[in-house]
MIDOSE-1310 file (N, C-alpha, C; in nm, 2 decimals, decimal comma, always signed):
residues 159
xxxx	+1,72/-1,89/-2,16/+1,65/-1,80/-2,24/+1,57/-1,71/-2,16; +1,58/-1,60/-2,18/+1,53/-1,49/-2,09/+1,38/-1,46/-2,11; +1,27/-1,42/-2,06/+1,13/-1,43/-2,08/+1,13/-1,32/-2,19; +1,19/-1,24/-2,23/+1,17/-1,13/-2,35/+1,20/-1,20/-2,49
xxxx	+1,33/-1,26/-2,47/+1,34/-1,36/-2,59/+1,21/-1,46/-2,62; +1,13/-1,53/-2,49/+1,06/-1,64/-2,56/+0,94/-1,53/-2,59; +0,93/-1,42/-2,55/+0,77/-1,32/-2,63/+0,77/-1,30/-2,75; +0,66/-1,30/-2,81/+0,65/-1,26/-2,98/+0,53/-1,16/-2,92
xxxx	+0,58/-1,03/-3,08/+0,52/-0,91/-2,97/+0,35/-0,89/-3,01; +0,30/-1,04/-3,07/+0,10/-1,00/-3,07/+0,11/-1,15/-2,93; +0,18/-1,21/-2,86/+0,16/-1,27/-2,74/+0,11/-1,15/-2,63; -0,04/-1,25/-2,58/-0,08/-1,12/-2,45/-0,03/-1,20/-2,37
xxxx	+0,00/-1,07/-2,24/+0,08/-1,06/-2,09/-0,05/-1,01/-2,01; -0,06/-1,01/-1,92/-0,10/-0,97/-1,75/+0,05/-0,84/-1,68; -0,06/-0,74/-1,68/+0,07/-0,67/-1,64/+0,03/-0,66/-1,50; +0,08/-0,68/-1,41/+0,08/-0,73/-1,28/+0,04/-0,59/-1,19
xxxx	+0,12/-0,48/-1,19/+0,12/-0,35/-1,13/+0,09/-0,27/-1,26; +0,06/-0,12/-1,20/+0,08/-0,03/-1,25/+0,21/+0,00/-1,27; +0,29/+0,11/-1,40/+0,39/+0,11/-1,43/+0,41/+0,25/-1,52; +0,50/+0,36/-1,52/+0,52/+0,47/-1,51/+0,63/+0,48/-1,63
xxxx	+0,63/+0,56/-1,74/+0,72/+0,55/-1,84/+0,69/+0,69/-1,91; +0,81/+0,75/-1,92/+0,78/+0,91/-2,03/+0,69/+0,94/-1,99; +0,58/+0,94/-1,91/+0,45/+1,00/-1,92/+0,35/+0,90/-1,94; +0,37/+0,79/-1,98/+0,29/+0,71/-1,96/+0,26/+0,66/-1,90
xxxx	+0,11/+0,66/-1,86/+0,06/+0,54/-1,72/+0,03/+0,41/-1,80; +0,09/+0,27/-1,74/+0,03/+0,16/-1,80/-0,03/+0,08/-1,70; -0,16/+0,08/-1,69/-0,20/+0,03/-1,58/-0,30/-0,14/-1,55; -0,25/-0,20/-1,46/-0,30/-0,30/-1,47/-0,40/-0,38/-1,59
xxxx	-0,33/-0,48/-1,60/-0,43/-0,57/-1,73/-0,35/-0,62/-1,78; -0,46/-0,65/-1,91/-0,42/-0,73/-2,01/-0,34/-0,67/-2,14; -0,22/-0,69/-2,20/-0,22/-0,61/-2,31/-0,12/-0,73/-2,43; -0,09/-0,68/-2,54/+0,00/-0,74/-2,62/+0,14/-0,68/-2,61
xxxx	+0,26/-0,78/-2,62/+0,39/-0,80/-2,57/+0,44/-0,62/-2,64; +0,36/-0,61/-2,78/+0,38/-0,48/-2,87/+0,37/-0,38/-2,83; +0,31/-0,37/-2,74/+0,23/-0,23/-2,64/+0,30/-0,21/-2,51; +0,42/-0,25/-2,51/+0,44/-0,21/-2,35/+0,56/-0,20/-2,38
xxxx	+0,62/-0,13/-2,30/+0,84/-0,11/-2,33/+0,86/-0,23/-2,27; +0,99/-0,26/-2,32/+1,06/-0,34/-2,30/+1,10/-0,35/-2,18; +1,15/-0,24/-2,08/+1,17/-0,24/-1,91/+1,11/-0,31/-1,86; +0,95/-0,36/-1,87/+0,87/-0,40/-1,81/+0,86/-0,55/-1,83
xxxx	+0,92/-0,58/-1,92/+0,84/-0,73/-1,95/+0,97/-0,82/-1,93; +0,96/-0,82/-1,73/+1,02/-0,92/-1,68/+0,94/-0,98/-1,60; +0,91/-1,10/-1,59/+0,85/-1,12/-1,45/+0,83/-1,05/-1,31; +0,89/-0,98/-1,27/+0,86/-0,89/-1,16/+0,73/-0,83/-1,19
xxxx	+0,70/-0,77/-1,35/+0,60/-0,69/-1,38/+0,44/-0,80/-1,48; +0,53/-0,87/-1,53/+0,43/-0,93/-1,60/+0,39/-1,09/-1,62; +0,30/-1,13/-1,63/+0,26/-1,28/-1,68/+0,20/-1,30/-1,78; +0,30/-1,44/-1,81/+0,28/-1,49/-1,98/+0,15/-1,52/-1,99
xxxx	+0,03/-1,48/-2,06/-0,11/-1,59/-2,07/-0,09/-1,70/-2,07; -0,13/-1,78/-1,98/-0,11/-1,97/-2,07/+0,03/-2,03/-1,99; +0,09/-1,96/-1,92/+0,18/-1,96/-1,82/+0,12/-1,97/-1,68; +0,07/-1,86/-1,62/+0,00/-1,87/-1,45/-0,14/-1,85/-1,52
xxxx	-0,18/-1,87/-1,41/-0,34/-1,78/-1,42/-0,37/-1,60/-1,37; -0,41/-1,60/-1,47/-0,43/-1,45/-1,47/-0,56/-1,40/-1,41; -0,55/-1,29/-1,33/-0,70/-1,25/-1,28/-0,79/-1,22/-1,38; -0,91/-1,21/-1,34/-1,03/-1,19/-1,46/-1,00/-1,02/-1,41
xxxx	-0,99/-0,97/-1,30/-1,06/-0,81/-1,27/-0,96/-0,76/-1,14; -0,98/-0,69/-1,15/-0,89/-0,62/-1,01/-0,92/-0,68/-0,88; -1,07/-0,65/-0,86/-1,08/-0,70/-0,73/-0,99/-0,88/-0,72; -1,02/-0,97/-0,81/-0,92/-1,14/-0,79/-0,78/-1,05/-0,77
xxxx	-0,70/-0,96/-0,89/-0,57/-0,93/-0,87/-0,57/-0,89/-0,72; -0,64/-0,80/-0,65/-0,61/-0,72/-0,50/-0,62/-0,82/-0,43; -0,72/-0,92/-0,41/-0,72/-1,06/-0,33/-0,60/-1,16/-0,36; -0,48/-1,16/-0,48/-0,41/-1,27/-0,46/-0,33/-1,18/-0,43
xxxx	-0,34/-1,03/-0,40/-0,17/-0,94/-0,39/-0,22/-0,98/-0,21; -0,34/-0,96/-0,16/-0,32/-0,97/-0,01/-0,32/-1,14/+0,05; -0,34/-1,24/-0,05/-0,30/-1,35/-0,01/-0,12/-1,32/-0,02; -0,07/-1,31/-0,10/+0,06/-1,30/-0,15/+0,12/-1,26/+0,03
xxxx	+0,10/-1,13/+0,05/+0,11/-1,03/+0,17/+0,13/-1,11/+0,29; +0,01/-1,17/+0,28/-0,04/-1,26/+0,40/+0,05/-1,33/+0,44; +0,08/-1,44/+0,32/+0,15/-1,55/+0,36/+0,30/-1,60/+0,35; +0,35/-1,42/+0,37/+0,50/-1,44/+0,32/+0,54/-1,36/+0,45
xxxx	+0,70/-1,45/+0,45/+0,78/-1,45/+0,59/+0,77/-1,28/+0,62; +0,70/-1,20/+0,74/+0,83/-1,04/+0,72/+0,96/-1,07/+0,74; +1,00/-1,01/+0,69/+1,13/-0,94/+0,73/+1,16/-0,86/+0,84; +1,10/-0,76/+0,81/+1,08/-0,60/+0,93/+0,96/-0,62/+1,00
xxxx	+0,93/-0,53/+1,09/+0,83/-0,52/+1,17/+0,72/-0,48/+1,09; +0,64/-0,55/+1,16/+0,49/-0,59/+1,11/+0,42/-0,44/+1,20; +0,37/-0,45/+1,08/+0,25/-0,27/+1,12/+0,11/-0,32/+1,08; +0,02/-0,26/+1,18/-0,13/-0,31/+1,22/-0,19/-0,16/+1,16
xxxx	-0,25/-0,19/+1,06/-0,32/-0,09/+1,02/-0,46/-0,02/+1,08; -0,50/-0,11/+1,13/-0,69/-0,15/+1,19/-0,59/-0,05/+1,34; -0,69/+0,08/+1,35/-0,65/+0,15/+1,46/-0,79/+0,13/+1,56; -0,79/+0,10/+1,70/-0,90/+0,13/+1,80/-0,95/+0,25/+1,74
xxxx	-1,03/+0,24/+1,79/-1,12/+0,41/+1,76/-1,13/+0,47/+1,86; -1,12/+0,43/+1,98/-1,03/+0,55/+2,09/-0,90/+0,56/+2,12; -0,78/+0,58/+2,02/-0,68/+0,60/+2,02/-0,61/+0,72/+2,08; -0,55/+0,77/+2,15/-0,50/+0,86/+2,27/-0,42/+0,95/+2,14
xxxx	-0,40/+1,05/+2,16/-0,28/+1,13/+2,11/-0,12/+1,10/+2,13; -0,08/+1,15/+2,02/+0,08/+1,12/+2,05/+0,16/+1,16/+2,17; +0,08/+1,32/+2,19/+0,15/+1,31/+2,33/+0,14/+1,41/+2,40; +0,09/+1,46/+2,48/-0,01/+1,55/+2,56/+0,07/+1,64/+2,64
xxxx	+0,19/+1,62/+2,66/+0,29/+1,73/+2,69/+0,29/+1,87/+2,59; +0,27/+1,96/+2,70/+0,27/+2,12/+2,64/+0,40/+2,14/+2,59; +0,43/+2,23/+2,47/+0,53/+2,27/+2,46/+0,53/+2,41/+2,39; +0,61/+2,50/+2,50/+0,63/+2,62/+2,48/+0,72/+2,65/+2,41
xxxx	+0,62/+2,74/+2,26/+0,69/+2,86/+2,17/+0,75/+2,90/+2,18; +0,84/+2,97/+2,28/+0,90/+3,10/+2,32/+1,07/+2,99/+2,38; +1,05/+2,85/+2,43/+1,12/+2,77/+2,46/+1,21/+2,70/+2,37; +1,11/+2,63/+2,34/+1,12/+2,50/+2,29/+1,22/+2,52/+2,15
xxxx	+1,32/+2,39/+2,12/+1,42/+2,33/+2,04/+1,35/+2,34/+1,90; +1,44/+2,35/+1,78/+1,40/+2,35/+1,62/+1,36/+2,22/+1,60; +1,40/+2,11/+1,71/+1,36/+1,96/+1,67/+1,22/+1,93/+1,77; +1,16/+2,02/+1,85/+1,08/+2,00/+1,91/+0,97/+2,04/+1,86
xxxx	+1,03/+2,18/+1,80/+0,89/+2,26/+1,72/+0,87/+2,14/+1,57; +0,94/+2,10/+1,54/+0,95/+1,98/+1,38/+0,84/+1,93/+1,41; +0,86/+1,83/+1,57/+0,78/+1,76/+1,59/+0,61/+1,74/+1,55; +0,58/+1,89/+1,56/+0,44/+1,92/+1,53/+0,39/+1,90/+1,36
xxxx	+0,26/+1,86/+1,36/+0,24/+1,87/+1,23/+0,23/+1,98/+1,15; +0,30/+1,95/+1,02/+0,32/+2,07/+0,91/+0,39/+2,21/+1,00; +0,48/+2,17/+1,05/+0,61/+2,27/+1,09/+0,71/+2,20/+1,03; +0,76/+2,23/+0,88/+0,88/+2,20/+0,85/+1,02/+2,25/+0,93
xxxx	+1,14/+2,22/+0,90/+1,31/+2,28/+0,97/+1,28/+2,42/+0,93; +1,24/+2,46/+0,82/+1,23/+2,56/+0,73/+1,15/+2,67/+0,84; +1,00/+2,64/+0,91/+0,90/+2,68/+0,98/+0,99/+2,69/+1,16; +1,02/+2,62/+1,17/+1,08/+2,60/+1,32/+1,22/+2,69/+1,32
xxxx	+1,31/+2,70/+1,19/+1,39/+2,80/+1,15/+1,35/+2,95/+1,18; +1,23/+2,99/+1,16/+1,13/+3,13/+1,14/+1,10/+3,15/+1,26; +1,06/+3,07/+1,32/+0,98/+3,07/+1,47/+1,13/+3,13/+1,57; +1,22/+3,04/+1,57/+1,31/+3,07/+1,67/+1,39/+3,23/+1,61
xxxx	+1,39/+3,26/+1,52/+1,45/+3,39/+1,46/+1,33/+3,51/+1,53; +1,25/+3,45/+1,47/+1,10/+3,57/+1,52/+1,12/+3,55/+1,67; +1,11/+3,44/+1,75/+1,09/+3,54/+1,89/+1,20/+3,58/+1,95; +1,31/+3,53/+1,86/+1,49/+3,61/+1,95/+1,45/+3,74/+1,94
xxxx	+1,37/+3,82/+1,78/+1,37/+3,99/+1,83/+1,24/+4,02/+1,91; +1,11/+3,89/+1,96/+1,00/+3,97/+2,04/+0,94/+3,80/+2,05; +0,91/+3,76/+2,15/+0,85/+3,66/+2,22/+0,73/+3,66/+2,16; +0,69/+3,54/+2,14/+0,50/+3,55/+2,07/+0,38/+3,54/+2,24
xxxx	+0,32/+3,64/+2,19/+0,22/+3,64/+2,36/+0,12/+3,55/+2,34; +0,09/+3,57/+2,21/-0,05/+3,39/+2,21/-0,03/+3,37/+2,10; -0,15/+3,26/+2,07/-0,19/+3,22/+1,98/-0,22/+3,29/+1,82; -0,29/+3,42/+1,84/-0,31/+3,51/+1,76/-0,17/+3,61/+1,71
xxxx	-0,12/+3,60/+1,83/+0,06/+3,67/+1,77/+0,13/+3,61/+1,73; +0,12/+3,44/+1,71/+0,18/+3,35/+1,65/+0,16/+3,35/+1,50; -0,01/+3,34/+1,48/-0,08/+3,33/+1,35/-0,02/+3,44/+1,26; -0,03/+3,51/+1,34/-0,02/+3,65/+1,27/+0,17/+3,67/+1,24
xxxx	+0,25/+3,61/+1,28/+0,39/+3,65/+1,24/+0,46/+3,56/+1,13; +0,37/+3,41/+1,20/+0,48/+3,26/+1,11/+0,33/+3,18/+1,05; +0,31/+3,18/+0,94/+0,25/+3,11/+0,84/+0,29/+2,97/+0,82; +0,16/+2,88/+0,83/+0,15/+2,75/+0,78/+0,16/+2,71/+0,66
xxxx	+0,27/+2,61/+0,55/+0,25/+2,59/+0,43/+0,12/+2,49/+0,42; +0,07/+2,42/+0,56/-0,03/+2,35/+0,49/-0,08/+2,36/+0,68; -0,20/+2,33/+0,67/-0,26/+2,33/+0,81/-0,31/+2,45/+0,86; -0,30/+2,45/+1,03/-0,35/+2,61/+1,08/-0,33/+2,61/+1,22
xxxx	-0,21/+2,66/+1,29/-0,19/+2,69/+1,41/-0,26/+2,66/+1,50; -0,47/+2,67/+1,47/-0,56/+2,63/+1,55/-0,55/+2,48/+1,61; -0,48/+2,38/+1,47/-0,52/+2,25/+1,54/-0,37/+2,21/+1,63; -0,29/+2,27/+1,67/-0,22/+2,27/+1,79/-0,20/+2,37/+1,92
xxxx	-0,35/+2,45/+1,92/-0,40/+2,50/+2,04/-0,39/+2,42/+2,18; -0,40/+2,37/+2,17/-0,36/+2,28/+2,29/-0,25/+2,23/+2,29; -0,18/+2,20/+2,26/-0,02/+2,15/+2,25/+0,06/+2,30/+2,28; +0,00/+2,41/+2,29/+0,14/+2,50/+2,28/+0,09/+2,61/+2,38
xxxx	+0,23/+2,63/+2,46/+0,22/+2,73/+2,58/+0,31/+2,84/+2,53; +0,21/+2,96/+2,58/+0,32/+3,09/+2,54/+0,36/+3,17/+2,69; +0,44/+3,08/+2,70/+0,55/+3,17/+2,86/+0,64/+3,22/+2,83; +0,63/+3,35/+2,89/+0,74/+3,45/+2,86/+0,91/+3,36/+2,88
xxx	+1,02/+3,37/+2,81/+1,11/+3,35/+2,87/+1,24/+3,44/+2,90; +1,28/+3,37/+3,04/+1,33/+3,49/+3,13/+1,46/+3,55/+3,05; +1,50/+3,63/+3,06/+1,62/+3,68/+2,99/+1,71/+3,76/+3,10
């Protein structure tokens, strides 16, 4: 018998996650079987009252989602979120505008294929001489040319 069949729809559930439907947000808690679509009320998403124990408040839910986390096998590689606070940059090699590959320019933050596309078209008819002839030709959809001032050399290239 499948957990939908044994619910009657004034039985409360624990809805475990947040959950996204037509427009509706249903977000963690407690609710009656009658109030929630049907999609949702499988285990993956919810607990029967009177079945597990249910948290009182978010904070117990977020403490048994990072015991959960904790104590289960990975699979994939494990990522350390806690960064040193003197963490080095990604990578301190210059790379020149006037040079550099559509996958090299990507590289940079907020330079889409789209941006790195523009760049290499713009300086095939006129090389960019700095920073300000850069600003001024190829626009950022998010960011500002300033915060890769240092990362970028404008040398002429030879033709």
């Amino acid at each position: 018998m499948s957990l939908i069949e044994q619910l009657n729809p004034t039985d409360k559930v624990y809805l475990k996650q947040r959950y996204i439907s037509r427009g509706n947000v249903f977000f963690q808690g407690h609710y009656k079987v009658a109030e929630l679509p049907k999609a949702i009320l499988t285990e993956e998403y919810i607990n029967v009252l009177g079945k597990e124990e249910t948290p009182k408040n978010y904070q117990t839910a977020l403490k048994k989602q990072v015991i959960q986390i904790s104590t289960t096998t990975p699979t994939t590689k494990q990522v350390s979120y806690n960064k040193p606070s003197s963490s080095k940059p990604q990578s301190t090699s210059k790379l020149n505008i006037n040079k550099a590959t559509a996958e090299e320019l990507t590289k940079l933050t907020n330079v889409t294929t789209a941006i790195a596309t523009k760049i290499i078209d713009a300086r095939e008819k006129k090389q960019f001489s700095d920073l300000e002839n850069l600003k001024e030709r190829i626009k950022l959809n998010r960011g500002n040319w300033d915060d890769h001032k240092d990362r970028l050399l404008f040398e002429k290239k030879k033709t």
